[in-house]
C-alpha positions in Angstrom: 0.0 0.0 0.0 1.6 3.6 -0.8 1.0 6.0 1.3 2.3 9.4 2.1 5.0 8.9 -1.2 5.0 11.5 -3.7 1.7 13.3 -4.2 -0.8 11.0 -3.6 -4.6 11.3 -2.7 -4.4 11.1 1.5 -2.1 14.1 1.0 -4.7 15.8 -0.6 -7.4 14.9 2.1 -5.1 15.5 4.8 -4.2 19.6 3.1 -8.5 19.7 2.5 -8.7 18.4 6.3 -6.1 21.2 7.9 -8.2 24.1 5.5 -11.9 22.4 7.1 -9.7 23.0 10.6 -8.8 26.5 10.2 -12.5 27.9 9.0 -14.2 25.7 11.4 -11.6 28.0 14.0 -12.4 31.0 12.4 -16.2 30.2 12.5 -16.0 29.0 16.0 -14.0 32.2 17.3 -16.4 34.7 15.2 -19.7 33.5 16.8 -18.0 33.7 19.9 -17.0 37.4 19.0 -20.5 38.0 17.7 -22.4 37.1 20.5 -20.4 39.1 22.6 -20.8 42.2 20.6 -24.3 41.7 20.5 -25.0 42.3 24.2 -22.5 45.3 24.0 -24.4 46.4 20.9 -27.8 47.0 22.9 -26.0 48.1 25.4 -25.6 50.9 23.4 -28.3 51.7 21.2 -30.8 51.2 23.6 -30.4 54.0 26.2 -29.8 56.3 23.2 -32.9 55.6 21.8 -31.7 53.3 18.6 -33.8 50.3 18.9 -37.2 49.8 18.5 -39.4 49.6 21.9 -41.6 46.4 20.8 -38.1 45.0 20.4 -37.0 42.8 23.5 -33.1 42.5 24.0 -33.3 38.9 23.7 -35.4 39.4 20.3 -32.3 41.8 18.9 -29.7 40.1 20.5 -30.8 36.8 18.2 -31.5 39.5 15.2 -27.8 41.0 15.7 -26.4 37.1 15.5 -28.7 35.9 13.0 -27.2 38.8 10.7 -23.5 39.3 11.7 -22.5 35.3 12.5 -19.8 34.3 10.4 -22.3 31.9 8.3 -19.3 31.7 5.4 -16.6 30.3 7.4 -19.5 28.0 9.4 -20.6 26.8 5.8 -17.3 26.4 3.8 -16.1 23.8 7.4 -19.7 21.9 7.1 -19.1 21.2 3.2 -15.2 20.5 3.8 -16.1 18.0 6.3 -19.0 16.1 4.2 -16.8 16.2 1.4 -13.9 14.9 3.5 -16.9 12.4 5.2 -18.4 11.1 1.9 -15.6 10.5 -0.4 -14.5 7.8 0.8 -18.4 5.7 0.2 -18.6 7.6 -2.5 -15.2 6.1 -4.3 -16.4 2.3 -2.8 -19.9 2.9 -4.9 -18.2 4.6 -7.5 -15.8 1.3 -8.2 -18.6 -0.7 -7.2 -20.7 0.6 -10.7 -17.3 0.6 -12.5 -16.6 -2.9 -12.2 -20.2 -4.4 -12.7 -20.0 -2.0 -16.0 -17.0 -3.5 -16.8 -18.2 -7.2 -16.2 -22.0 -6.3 -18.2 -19.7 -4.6 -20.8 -18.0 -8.2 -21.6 -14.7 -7.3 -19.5 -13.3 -5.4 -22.6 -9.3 -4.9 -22.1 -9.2 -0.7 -23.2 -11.5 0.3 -19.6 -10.4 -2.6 -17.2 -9.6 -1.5 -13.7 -6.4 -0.2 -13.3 -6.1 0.8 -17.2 -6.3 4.9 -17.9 -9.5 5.3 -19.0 -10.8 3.6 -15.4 -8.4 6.0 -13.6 -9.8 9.3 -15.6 -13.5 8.4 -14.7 -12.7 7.8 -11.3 -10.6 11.0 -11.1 -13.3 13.2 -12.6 -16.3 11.7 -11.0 -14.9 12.8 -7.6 -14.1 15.9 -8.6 -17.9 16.5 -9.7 -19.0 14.9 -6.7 -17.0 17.5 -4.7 -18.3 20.1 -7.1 -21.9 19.0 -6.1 -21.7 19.2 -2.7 -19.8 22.2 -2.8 -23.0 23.9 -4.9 -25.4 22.3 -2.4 -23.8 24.2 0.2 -23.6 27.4 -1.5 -27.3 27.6 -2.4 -28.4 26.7 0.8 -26.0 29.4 2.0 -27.6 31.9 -0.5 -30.9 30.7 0.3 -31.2 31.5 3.8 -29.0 34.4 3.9 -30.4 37.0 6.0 -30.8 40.3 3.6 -30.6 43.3 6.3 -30.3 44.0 9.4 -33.7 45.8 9.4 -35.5 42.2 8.0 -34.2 40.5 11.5 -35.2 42.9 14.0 -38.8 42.5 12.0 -38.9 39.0 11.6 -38.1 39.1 15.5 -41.0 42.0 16.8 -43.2 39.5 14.5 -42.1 36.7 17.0 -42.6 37.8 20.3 
């Protein structure tokens, strides 16, 4: 078994693994941060009159973190990590079809496993899986991106 010679594909999962670490870090530290600027944000605005009255401070505390929490970093970790998670079923299935393709095909020499043609398929079918659930991940970042500040602090008087 080679591993860890040259540039080989664990190397590549171990580099992907390290960049999941450090946004999962920077997502971790930036809700932390957020939260406490939230409470120093009312803190604030309120005696001075900025924030609306049928707005509790628990109500714009979760409006202020809904908005401002580092959703990016949060998201890019979450679809490192599935990516990271599901490759390796999703190379078993993916050999899996290959070879029953290869054995319902009449075992033809020019796509048996090991030969070129096998490898390229293999190669670029994870590459578009990654691509897929890298697009998952960005819509349904998109998708429930909060659009202003204003839109929370309404959605959250609507609430209480």
């Amino acid at each position: 078994m080679q591993s860890f010679e040259g540039i080989s594909f664990w190397w590549a999962i171990a580099i992907f693994a390290v960049i999941g670490l450090v946004y999962a870090l920077r997502a971790f530290l930036g809700y932390r941060n957020v939260a406490r600027d939230a409470e120093a944000d009312y803190k604030y605005k309120q005696p001075e009159g900025m924030i609306d009255t049928r707005l509790s401070k628990d109500g714009y505390i979760r409006a202020y973190k809904r908005f401002h929490n580092p959703r990016g970093s949060a998201y890019v970790a979450g679809a490192i990590a599935a990516i990271i998670i599901l490759t390796g079923p999703a190379m078993a299935l993916l050999g899996f079809i290959l070879e029953k393709i290869w054995q319902l095909s009449g075992r033809p020499r020019n796509i048996e496993p090991g030969f070129l043609v096998w490898q390229f398929i293999i190669f670029f079918s994870i590459i578009g899986f990654w691509v897929f659930i890298a697009s998952r991940a960005a819509r349904r970042y998109h998708r429930f991106a909060p659009v202003t500040f204003r839109d929370e602090m309404i959605k959250e008087m609507e609430e209480d």
